[in-house]
C-alpha distance (Angstrom), angle and dihedral (degrees) to the residues before:
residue distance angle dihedral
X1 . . .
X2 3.96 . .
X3 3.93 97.6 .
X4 3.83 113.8 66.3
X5 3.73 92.3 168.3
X6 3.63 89.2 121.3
X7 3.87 104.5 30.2
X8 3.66 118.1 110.9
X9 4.14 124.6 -175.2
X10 4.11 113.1 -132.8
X11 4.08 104.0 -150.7
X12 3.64 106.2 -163.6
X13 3.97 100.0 -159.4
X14 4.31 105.3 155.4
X15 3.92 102.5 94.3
X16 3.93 127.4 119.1
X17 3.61 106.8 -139.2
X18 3.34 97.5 -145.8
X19 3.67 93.6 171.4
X20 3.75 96.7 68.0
X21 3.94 86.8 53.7
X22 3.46 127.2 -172.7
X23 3.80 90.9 18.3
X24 3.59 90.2 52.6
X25 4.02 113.2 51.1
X26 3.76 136.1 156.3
X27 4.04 91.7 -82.9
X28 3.56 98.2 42.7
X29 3.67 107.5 29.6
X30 3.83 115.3 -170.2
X31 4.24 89.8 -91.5
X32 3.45 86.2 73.8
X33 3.96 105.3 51.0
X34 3.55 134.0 88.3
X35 3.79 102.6 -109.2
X36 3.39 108.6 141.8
X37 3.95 105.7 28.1
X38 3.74 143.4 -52.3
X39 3.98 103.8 -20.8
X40 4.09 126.7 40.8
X41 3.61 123.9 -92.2
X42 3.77 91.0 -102.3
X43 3.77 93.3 53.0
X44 4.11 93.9 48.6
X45 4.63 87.3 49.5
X46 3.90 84.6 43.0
X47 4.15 90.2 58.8
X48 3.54 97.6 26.7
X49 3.88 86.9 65.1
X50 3.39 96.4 47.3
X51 3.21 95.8 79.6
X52 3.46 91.3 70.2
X53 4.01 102.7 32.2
X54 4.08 121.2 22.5
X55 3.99 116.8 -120.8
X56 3.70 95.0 -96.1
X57 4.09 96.5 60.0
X58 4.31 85.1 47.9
X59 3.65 113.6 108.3
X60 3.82 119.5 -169.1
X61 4.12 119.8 -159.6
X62 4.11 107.4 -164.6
X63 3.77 138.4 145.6
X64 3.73 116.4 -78.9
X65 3.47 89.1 -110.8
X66 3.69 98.5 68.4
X67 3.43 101.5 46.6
X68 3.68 91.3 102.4
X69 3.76 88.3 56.6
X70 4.03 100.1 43.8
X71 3.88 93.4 53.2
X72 4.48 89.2 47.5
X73 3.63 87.6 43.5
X74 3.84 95.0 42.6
X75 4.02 110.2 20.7
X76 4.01 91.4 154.3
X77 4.22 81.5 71.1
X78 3.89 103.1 92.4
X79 4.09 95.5 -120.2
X80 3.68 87.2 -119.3
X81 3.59 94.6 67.4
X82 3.75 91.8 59.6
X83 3.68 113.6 93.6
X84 3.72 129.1 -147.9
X85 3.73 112.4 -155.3
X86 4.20 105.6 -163.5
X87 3.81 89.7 -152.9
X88 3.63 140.8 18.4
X89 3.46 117.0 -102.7
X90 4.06 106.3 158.7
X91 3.98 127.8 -115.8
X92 3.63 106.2 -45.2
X93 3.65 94.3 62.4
X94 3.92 91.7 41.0
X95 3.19 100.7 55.0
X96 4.06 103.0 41.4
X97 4.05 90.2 51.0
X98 4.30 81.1 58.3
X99 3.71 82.9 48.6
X100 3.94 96.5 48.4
X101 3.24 93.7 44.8
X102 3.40 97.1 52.1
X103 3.46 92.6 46.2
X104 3.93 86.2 53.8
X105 3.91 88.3 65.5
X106 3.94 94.3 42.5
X107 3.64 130.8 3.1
X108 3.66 97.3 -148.3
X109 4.36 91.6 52.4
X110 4.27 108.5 147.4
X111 4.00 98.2 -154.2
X112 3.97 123.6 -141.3
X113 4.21 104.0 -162.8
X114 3.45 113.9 -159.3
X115 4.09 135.3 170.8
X116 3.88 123.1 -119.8
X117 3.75 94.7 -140.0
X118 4.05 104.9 54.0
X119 3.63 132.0 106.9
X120 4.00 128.4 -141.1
X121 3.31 113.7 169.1
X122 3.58 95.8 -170.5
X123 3.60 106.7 62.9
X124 3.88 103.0 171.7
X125 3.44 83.8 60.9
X126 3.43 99.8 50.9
X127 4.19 95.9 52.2
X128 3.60 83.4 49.2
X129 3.59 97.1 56.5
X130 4.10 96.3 33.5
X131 4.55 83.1 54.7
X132 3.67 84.9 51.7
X133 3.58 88.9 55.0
X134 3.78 97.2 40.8
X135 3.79 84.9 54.3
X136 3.85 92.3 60.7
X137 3.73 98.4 35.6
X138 4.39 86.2 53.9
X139 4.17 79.9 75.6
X140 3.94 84.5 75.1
X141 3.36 78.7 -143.5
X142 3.91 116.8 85.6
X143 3.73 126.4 63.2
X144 3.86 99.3 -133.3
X145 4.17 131.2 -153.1
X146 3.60 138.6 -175.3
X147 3.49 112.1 -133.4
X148 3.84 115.0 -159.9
X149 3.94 110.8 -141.8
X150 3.74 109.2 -123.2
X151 3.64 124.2 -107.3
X152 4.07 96.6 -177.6
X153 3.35 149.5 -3.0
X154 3.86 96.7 -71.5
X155 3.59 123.7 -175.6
X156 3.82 101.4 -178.9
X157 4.10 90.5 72.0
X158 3.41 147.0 79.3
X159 3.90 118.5 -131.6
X160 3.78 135.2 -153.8
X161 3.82 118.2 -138.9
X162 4.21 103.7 -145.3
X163 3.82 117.0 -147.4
X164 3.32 121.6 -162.7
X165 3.96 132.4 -6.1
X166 3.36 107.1 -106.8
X167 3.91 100.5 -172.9
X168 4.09 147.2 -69.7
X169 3.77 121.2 -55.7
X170 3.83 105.0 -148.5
X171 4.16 85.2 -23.1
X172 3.60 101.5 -68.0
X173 3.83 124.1 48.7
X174 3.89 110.4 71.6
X175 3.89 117.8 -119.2
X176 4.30 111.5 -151.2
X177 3.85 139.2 -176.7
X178 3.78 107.6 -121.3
X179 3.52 113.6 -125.0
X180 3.62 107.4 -171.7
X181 3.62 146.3 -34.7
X182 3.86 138.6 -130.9
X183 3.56 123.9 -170.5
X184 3.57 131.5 -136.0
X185 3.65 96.4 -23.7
X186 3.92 130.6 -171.5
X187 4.20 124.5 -87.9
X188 3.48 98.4 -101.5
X189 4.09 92.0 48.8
X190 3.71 93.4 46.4
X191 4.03 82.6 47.8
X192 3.77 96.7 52.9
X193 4.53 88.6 41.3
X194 3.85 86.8 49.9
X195 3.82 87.4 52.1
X196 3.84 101.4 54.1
X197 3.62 93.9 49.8
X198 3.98 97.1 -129.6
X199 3.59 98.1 100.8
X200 4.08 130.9 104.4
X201 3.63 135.2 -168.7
X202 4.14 105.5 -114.3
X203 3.72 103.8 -129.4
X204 3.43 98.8 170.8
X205 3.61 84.4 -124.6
X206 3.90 104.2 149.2
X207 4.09 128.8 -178.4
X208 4.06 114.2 -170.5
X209 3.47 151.1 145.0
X210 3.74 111.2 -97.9
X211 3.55 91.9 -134.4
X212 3.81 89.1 49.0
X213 3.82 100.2 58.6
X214 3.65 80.7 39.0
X215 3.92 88.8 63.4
X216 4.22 88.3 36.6
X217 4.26 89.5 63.4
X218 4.24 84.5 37.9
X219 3.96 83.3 61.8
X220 3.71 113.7 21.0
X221 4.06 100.3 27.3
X222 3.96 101.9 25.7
X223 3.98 95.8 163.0
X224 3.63 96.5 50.4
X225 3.83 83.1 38.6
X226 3.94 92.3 60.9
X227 3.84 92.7 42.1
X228 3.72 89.1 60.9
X229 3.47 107.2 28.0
X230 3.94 97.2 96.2
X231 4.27 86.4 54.2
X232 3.84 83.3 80.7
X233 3.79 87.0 60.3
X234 3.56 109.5 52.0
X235 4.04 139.6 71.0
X236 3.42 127.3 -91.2
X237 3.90 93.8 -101.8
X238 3.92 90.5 49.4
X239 3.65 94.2 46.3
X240 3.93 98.4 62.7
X241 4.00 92.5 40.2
X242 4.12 88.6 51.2
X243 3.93 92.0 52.8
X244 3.83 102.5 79.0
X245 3.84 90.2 59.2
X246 3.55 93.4 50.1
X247 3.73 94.3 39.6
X248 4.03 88.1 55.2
X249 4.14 82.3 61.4
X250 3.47 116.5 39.4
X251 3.94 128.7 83.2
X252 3.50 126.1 -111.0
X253 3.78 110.4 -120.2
X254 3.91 135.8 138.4
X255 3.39 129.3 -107.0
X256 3.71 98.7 -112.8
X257 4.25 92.1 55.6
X258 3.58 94.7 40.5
X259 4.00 103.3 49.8
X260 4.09 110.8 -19.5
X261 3.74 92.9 66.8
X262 3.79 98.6 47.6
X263 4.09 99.4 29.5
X264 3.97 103.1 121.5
X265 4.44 79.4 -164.4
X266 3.42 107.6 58.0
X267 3.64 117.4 115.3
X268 4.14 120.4 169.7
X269 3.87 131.5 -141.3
X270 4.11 105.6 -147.7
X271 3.76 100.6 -121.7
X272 4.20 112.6 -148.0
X273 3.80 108.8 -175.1
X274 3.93 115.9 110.7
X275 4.17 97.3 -77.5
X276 3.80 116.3 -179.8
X277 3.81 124.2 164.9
X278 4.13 90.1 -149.5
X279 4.01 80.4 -128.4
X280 4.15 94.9 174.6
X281 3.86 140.2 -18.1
X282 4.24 97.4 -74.0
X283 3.94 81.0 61.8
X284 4.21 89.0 46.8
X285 3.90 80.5 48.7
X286 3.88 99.1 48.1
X287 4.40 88.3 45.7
X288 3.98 91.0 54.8
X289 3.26 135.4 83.8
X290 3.64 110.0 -111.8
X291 4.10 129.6 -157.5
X292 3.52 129.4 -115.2
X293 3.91 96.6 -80.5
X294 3.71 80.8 45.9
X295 3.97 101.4 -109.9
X296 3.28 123.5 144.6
X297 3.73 125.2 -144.9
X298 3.88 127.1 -173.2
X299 4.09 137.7 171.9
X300 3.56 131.8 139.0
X301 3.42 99.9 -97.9
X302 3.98 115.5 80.5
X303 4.33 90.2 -112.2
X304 3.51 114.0 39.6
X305 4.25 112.1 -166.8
X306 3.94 113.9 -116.7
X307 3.69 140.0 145.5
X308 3.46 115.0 -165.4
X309 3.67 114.2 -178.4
X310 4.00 123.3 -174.3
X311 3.87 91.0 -16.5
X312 3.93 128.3 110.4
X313 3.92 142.4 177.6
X314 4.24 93.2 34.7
X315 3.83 120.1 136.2
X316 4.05 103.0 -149.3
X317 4.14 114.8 -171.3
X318 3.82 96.8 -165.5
X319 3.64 118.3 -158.6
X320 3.91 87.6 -152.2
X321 3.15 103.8 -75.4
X322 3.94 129.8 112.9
X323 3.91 105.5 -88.9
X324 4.05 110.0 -163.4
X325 3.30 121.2 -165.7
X326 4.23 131.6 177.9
X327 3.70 124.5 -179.5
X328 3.51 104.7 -11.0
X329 3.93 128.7 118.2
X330 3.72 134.3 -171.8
X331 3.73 99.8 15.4
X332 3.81 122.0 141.1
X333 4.04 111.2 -147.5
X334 3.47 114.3 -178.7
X335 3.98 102.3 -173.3
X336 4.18 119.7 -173.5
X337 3.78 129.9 147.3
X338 3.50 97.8 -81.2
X339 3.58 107.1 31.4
X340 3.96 140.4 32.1
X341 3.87 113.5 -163.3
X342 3.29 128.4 -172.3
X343 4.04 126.1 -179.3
X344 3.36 133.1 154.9
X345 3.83 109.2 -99.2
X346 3.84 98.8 -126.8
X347 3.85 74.3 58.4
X348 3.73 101.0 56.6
X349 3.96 93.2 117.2
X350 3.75 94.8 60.1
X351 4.08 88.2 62.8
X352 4.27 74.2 96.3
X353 3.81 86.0 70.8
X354 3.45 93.0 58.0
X355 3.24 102.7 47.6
X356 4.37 90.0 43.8
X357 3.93 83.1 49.9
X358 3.87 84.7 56.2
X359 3.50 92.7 52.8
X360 3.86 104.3 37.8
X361 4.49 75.8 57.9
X362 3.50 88.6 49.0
X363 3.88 95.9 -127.1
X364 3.72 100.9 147.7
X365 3.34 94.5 158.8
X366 3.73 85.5 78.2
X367 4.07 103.6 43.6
């Protein structure tokens, strides 16, 4: 897809991250820390997608209390195309205020959604793949998703099921039906979709037509459809003082429930370039580059202070200060100036139950 004219980039950067607890917390959700290098998660998807769509067509839906962080992180973004949502109210939502508002700026806008805290480490790939998909979406007619090819037996995922091959995009990348999708199922299901080679990864990486998705919630999600509708209408200015209203009214529902799952025109392009959600710490552990004894140590600053004596296969984020370890292996310790953590790392998903132990106690000063 050589014209971009009317292409417009959908950063979805309000999550929690609860997973990557005590690093991650409400003010400084994991989009905004340093996990993979020099510049925050949000920075790296902001740049990585400009390759495909310059700053001024990149949209960026967050909670209102981030907004001061999205426009220092990302001051190329014209301020107007950041997008304070008063409330939470999950993907669905999210993603069709992008698509209303670029639809606002030009009725015939093809949107590319992407997330703020995802890794692909093969980013020539990725533009390839997201053009492909821009290409099919610029029919205003298909629903399009990025399936992400399996690499194991993941449990922490949804998949998509494709049906049929439906043709070529630009003679190379394969273009399916979706059949069906299952979410988060257990090891030996994830085994037995990994074997029969029909299985994705659901990203929740979606390409459409404004006007499509805008005909999807018209069908599938008429309420929230009518609340909305008259956001496609409206200047910039108006459009961010009419969204508390409608915010007070709609539902909170994802994506997938409200439109993926019931969409008779969504088709998928399988998406191969090294995808990872950075779901919790054994994932932080797997990205980085570990030492000889395999440990992995990680800070802000450029030389984080350890000693690590007899002990092997730990991921330590220091807060500065000297962390000493002897004899112990594949431990996670998460250290900042509230908090210490330490978990197991074949553990790292049950951080969650910390942080809903926190909150069943009521100690939000911690979460």
């Amino acid at each position: 897809m050589n014209d971009t004219s009317h292409t417009f980039a959908v950063i979805l950067a309000g999550g929690g991250g609860t997973r990557l607890w005590p690093k991650s917390r409400t003010k400084t959700p994991k989009q905004f820390l340093k996990l993979t290098g020099k510049e925050t998660m949000v920075q790296v998807a902001a740049q990585r997608i400009t390759k495909v769509v310059d700053w001024a067509h990149i949209i960026v839906v967050t909670n209102k209390m981030y907004i001061d962080e999205i426009r220092e992180e990302l001051p190329l973004i014209p301020p107007e195309n950041i997008i304070a949502e008063p409330e939470k109210k999950d993907t669905a939502m999210a993603m069709l205020v992008g698509a209303l508002y670029a639809f606002s700026r030009d009725p015939e806008a093809i949107v590319m959604n992407a997330a703020s805290d995802h890794v692909i480490t093969n980013v020539e790939e990725f533009v390839g793949v997201m053009k492909a998909a821009l290409l099919v979406a610029a029919d205003k007619t298909h629903l399009v998703t990025v399936g992400i090819q399996p690499t194991r037996p993941e449990t922490g995922f949804g998949y998509i099921k494709i049906g049929e091959l439906l043709k070529k995009v630009d003679g190379t990348l394969s273009l399916f039906k979706v059949d069906s999708f299952t979410e988060k199922p257990d090891v030996i299901t994830a085994q037995s979709f990994l074997s029969t080679g029909e299985y994705f990864w659901n990203a929740n990486m979606y390409v459409w037509a404004a006007s499509a998705l805008m005909d999807a919630f018209k069908k599938y999600m008429p309420e929230m459809y009518v609340l909305t509708e008259k956001l496609s209408r409206t200047s910039a200015e108006n459009f961010h003082e009419m969204l508390p209203d409608i915010y007070s009214q709609v539902s909170a529902i994802s994506i997938d429930y409200a439109i993926s799952e019931k969409a008779d025109n969504l088709v998928l392009i399988p998406g191969d370039f090294g995808w990872n959600d950075v779901g919790d710490w054994k994932v932080v552990y797997d990205l980085a580059q570990s030492d000889t004894n395999g440990n992995v140590v990680l800070n802000d600053d450029d030389q984080p202070l350890s000693l690590l004596i007899n002990s092997e296969n730990n991921l330590i984020e220091s807060n500065g200060r000297l962390i000493a370890l002897y004899g112990v292996n594949d431990l996670v310790i998460v250290d900042t100036p509230e908090i210490l953590m330490i978990i197991p790392k074949n553990k790292s998903q049950d951080v969650k139950k910390l942080v809903e132990k926190l909150k069943a106690d009521g100690k939000k000063e911690y979460l």
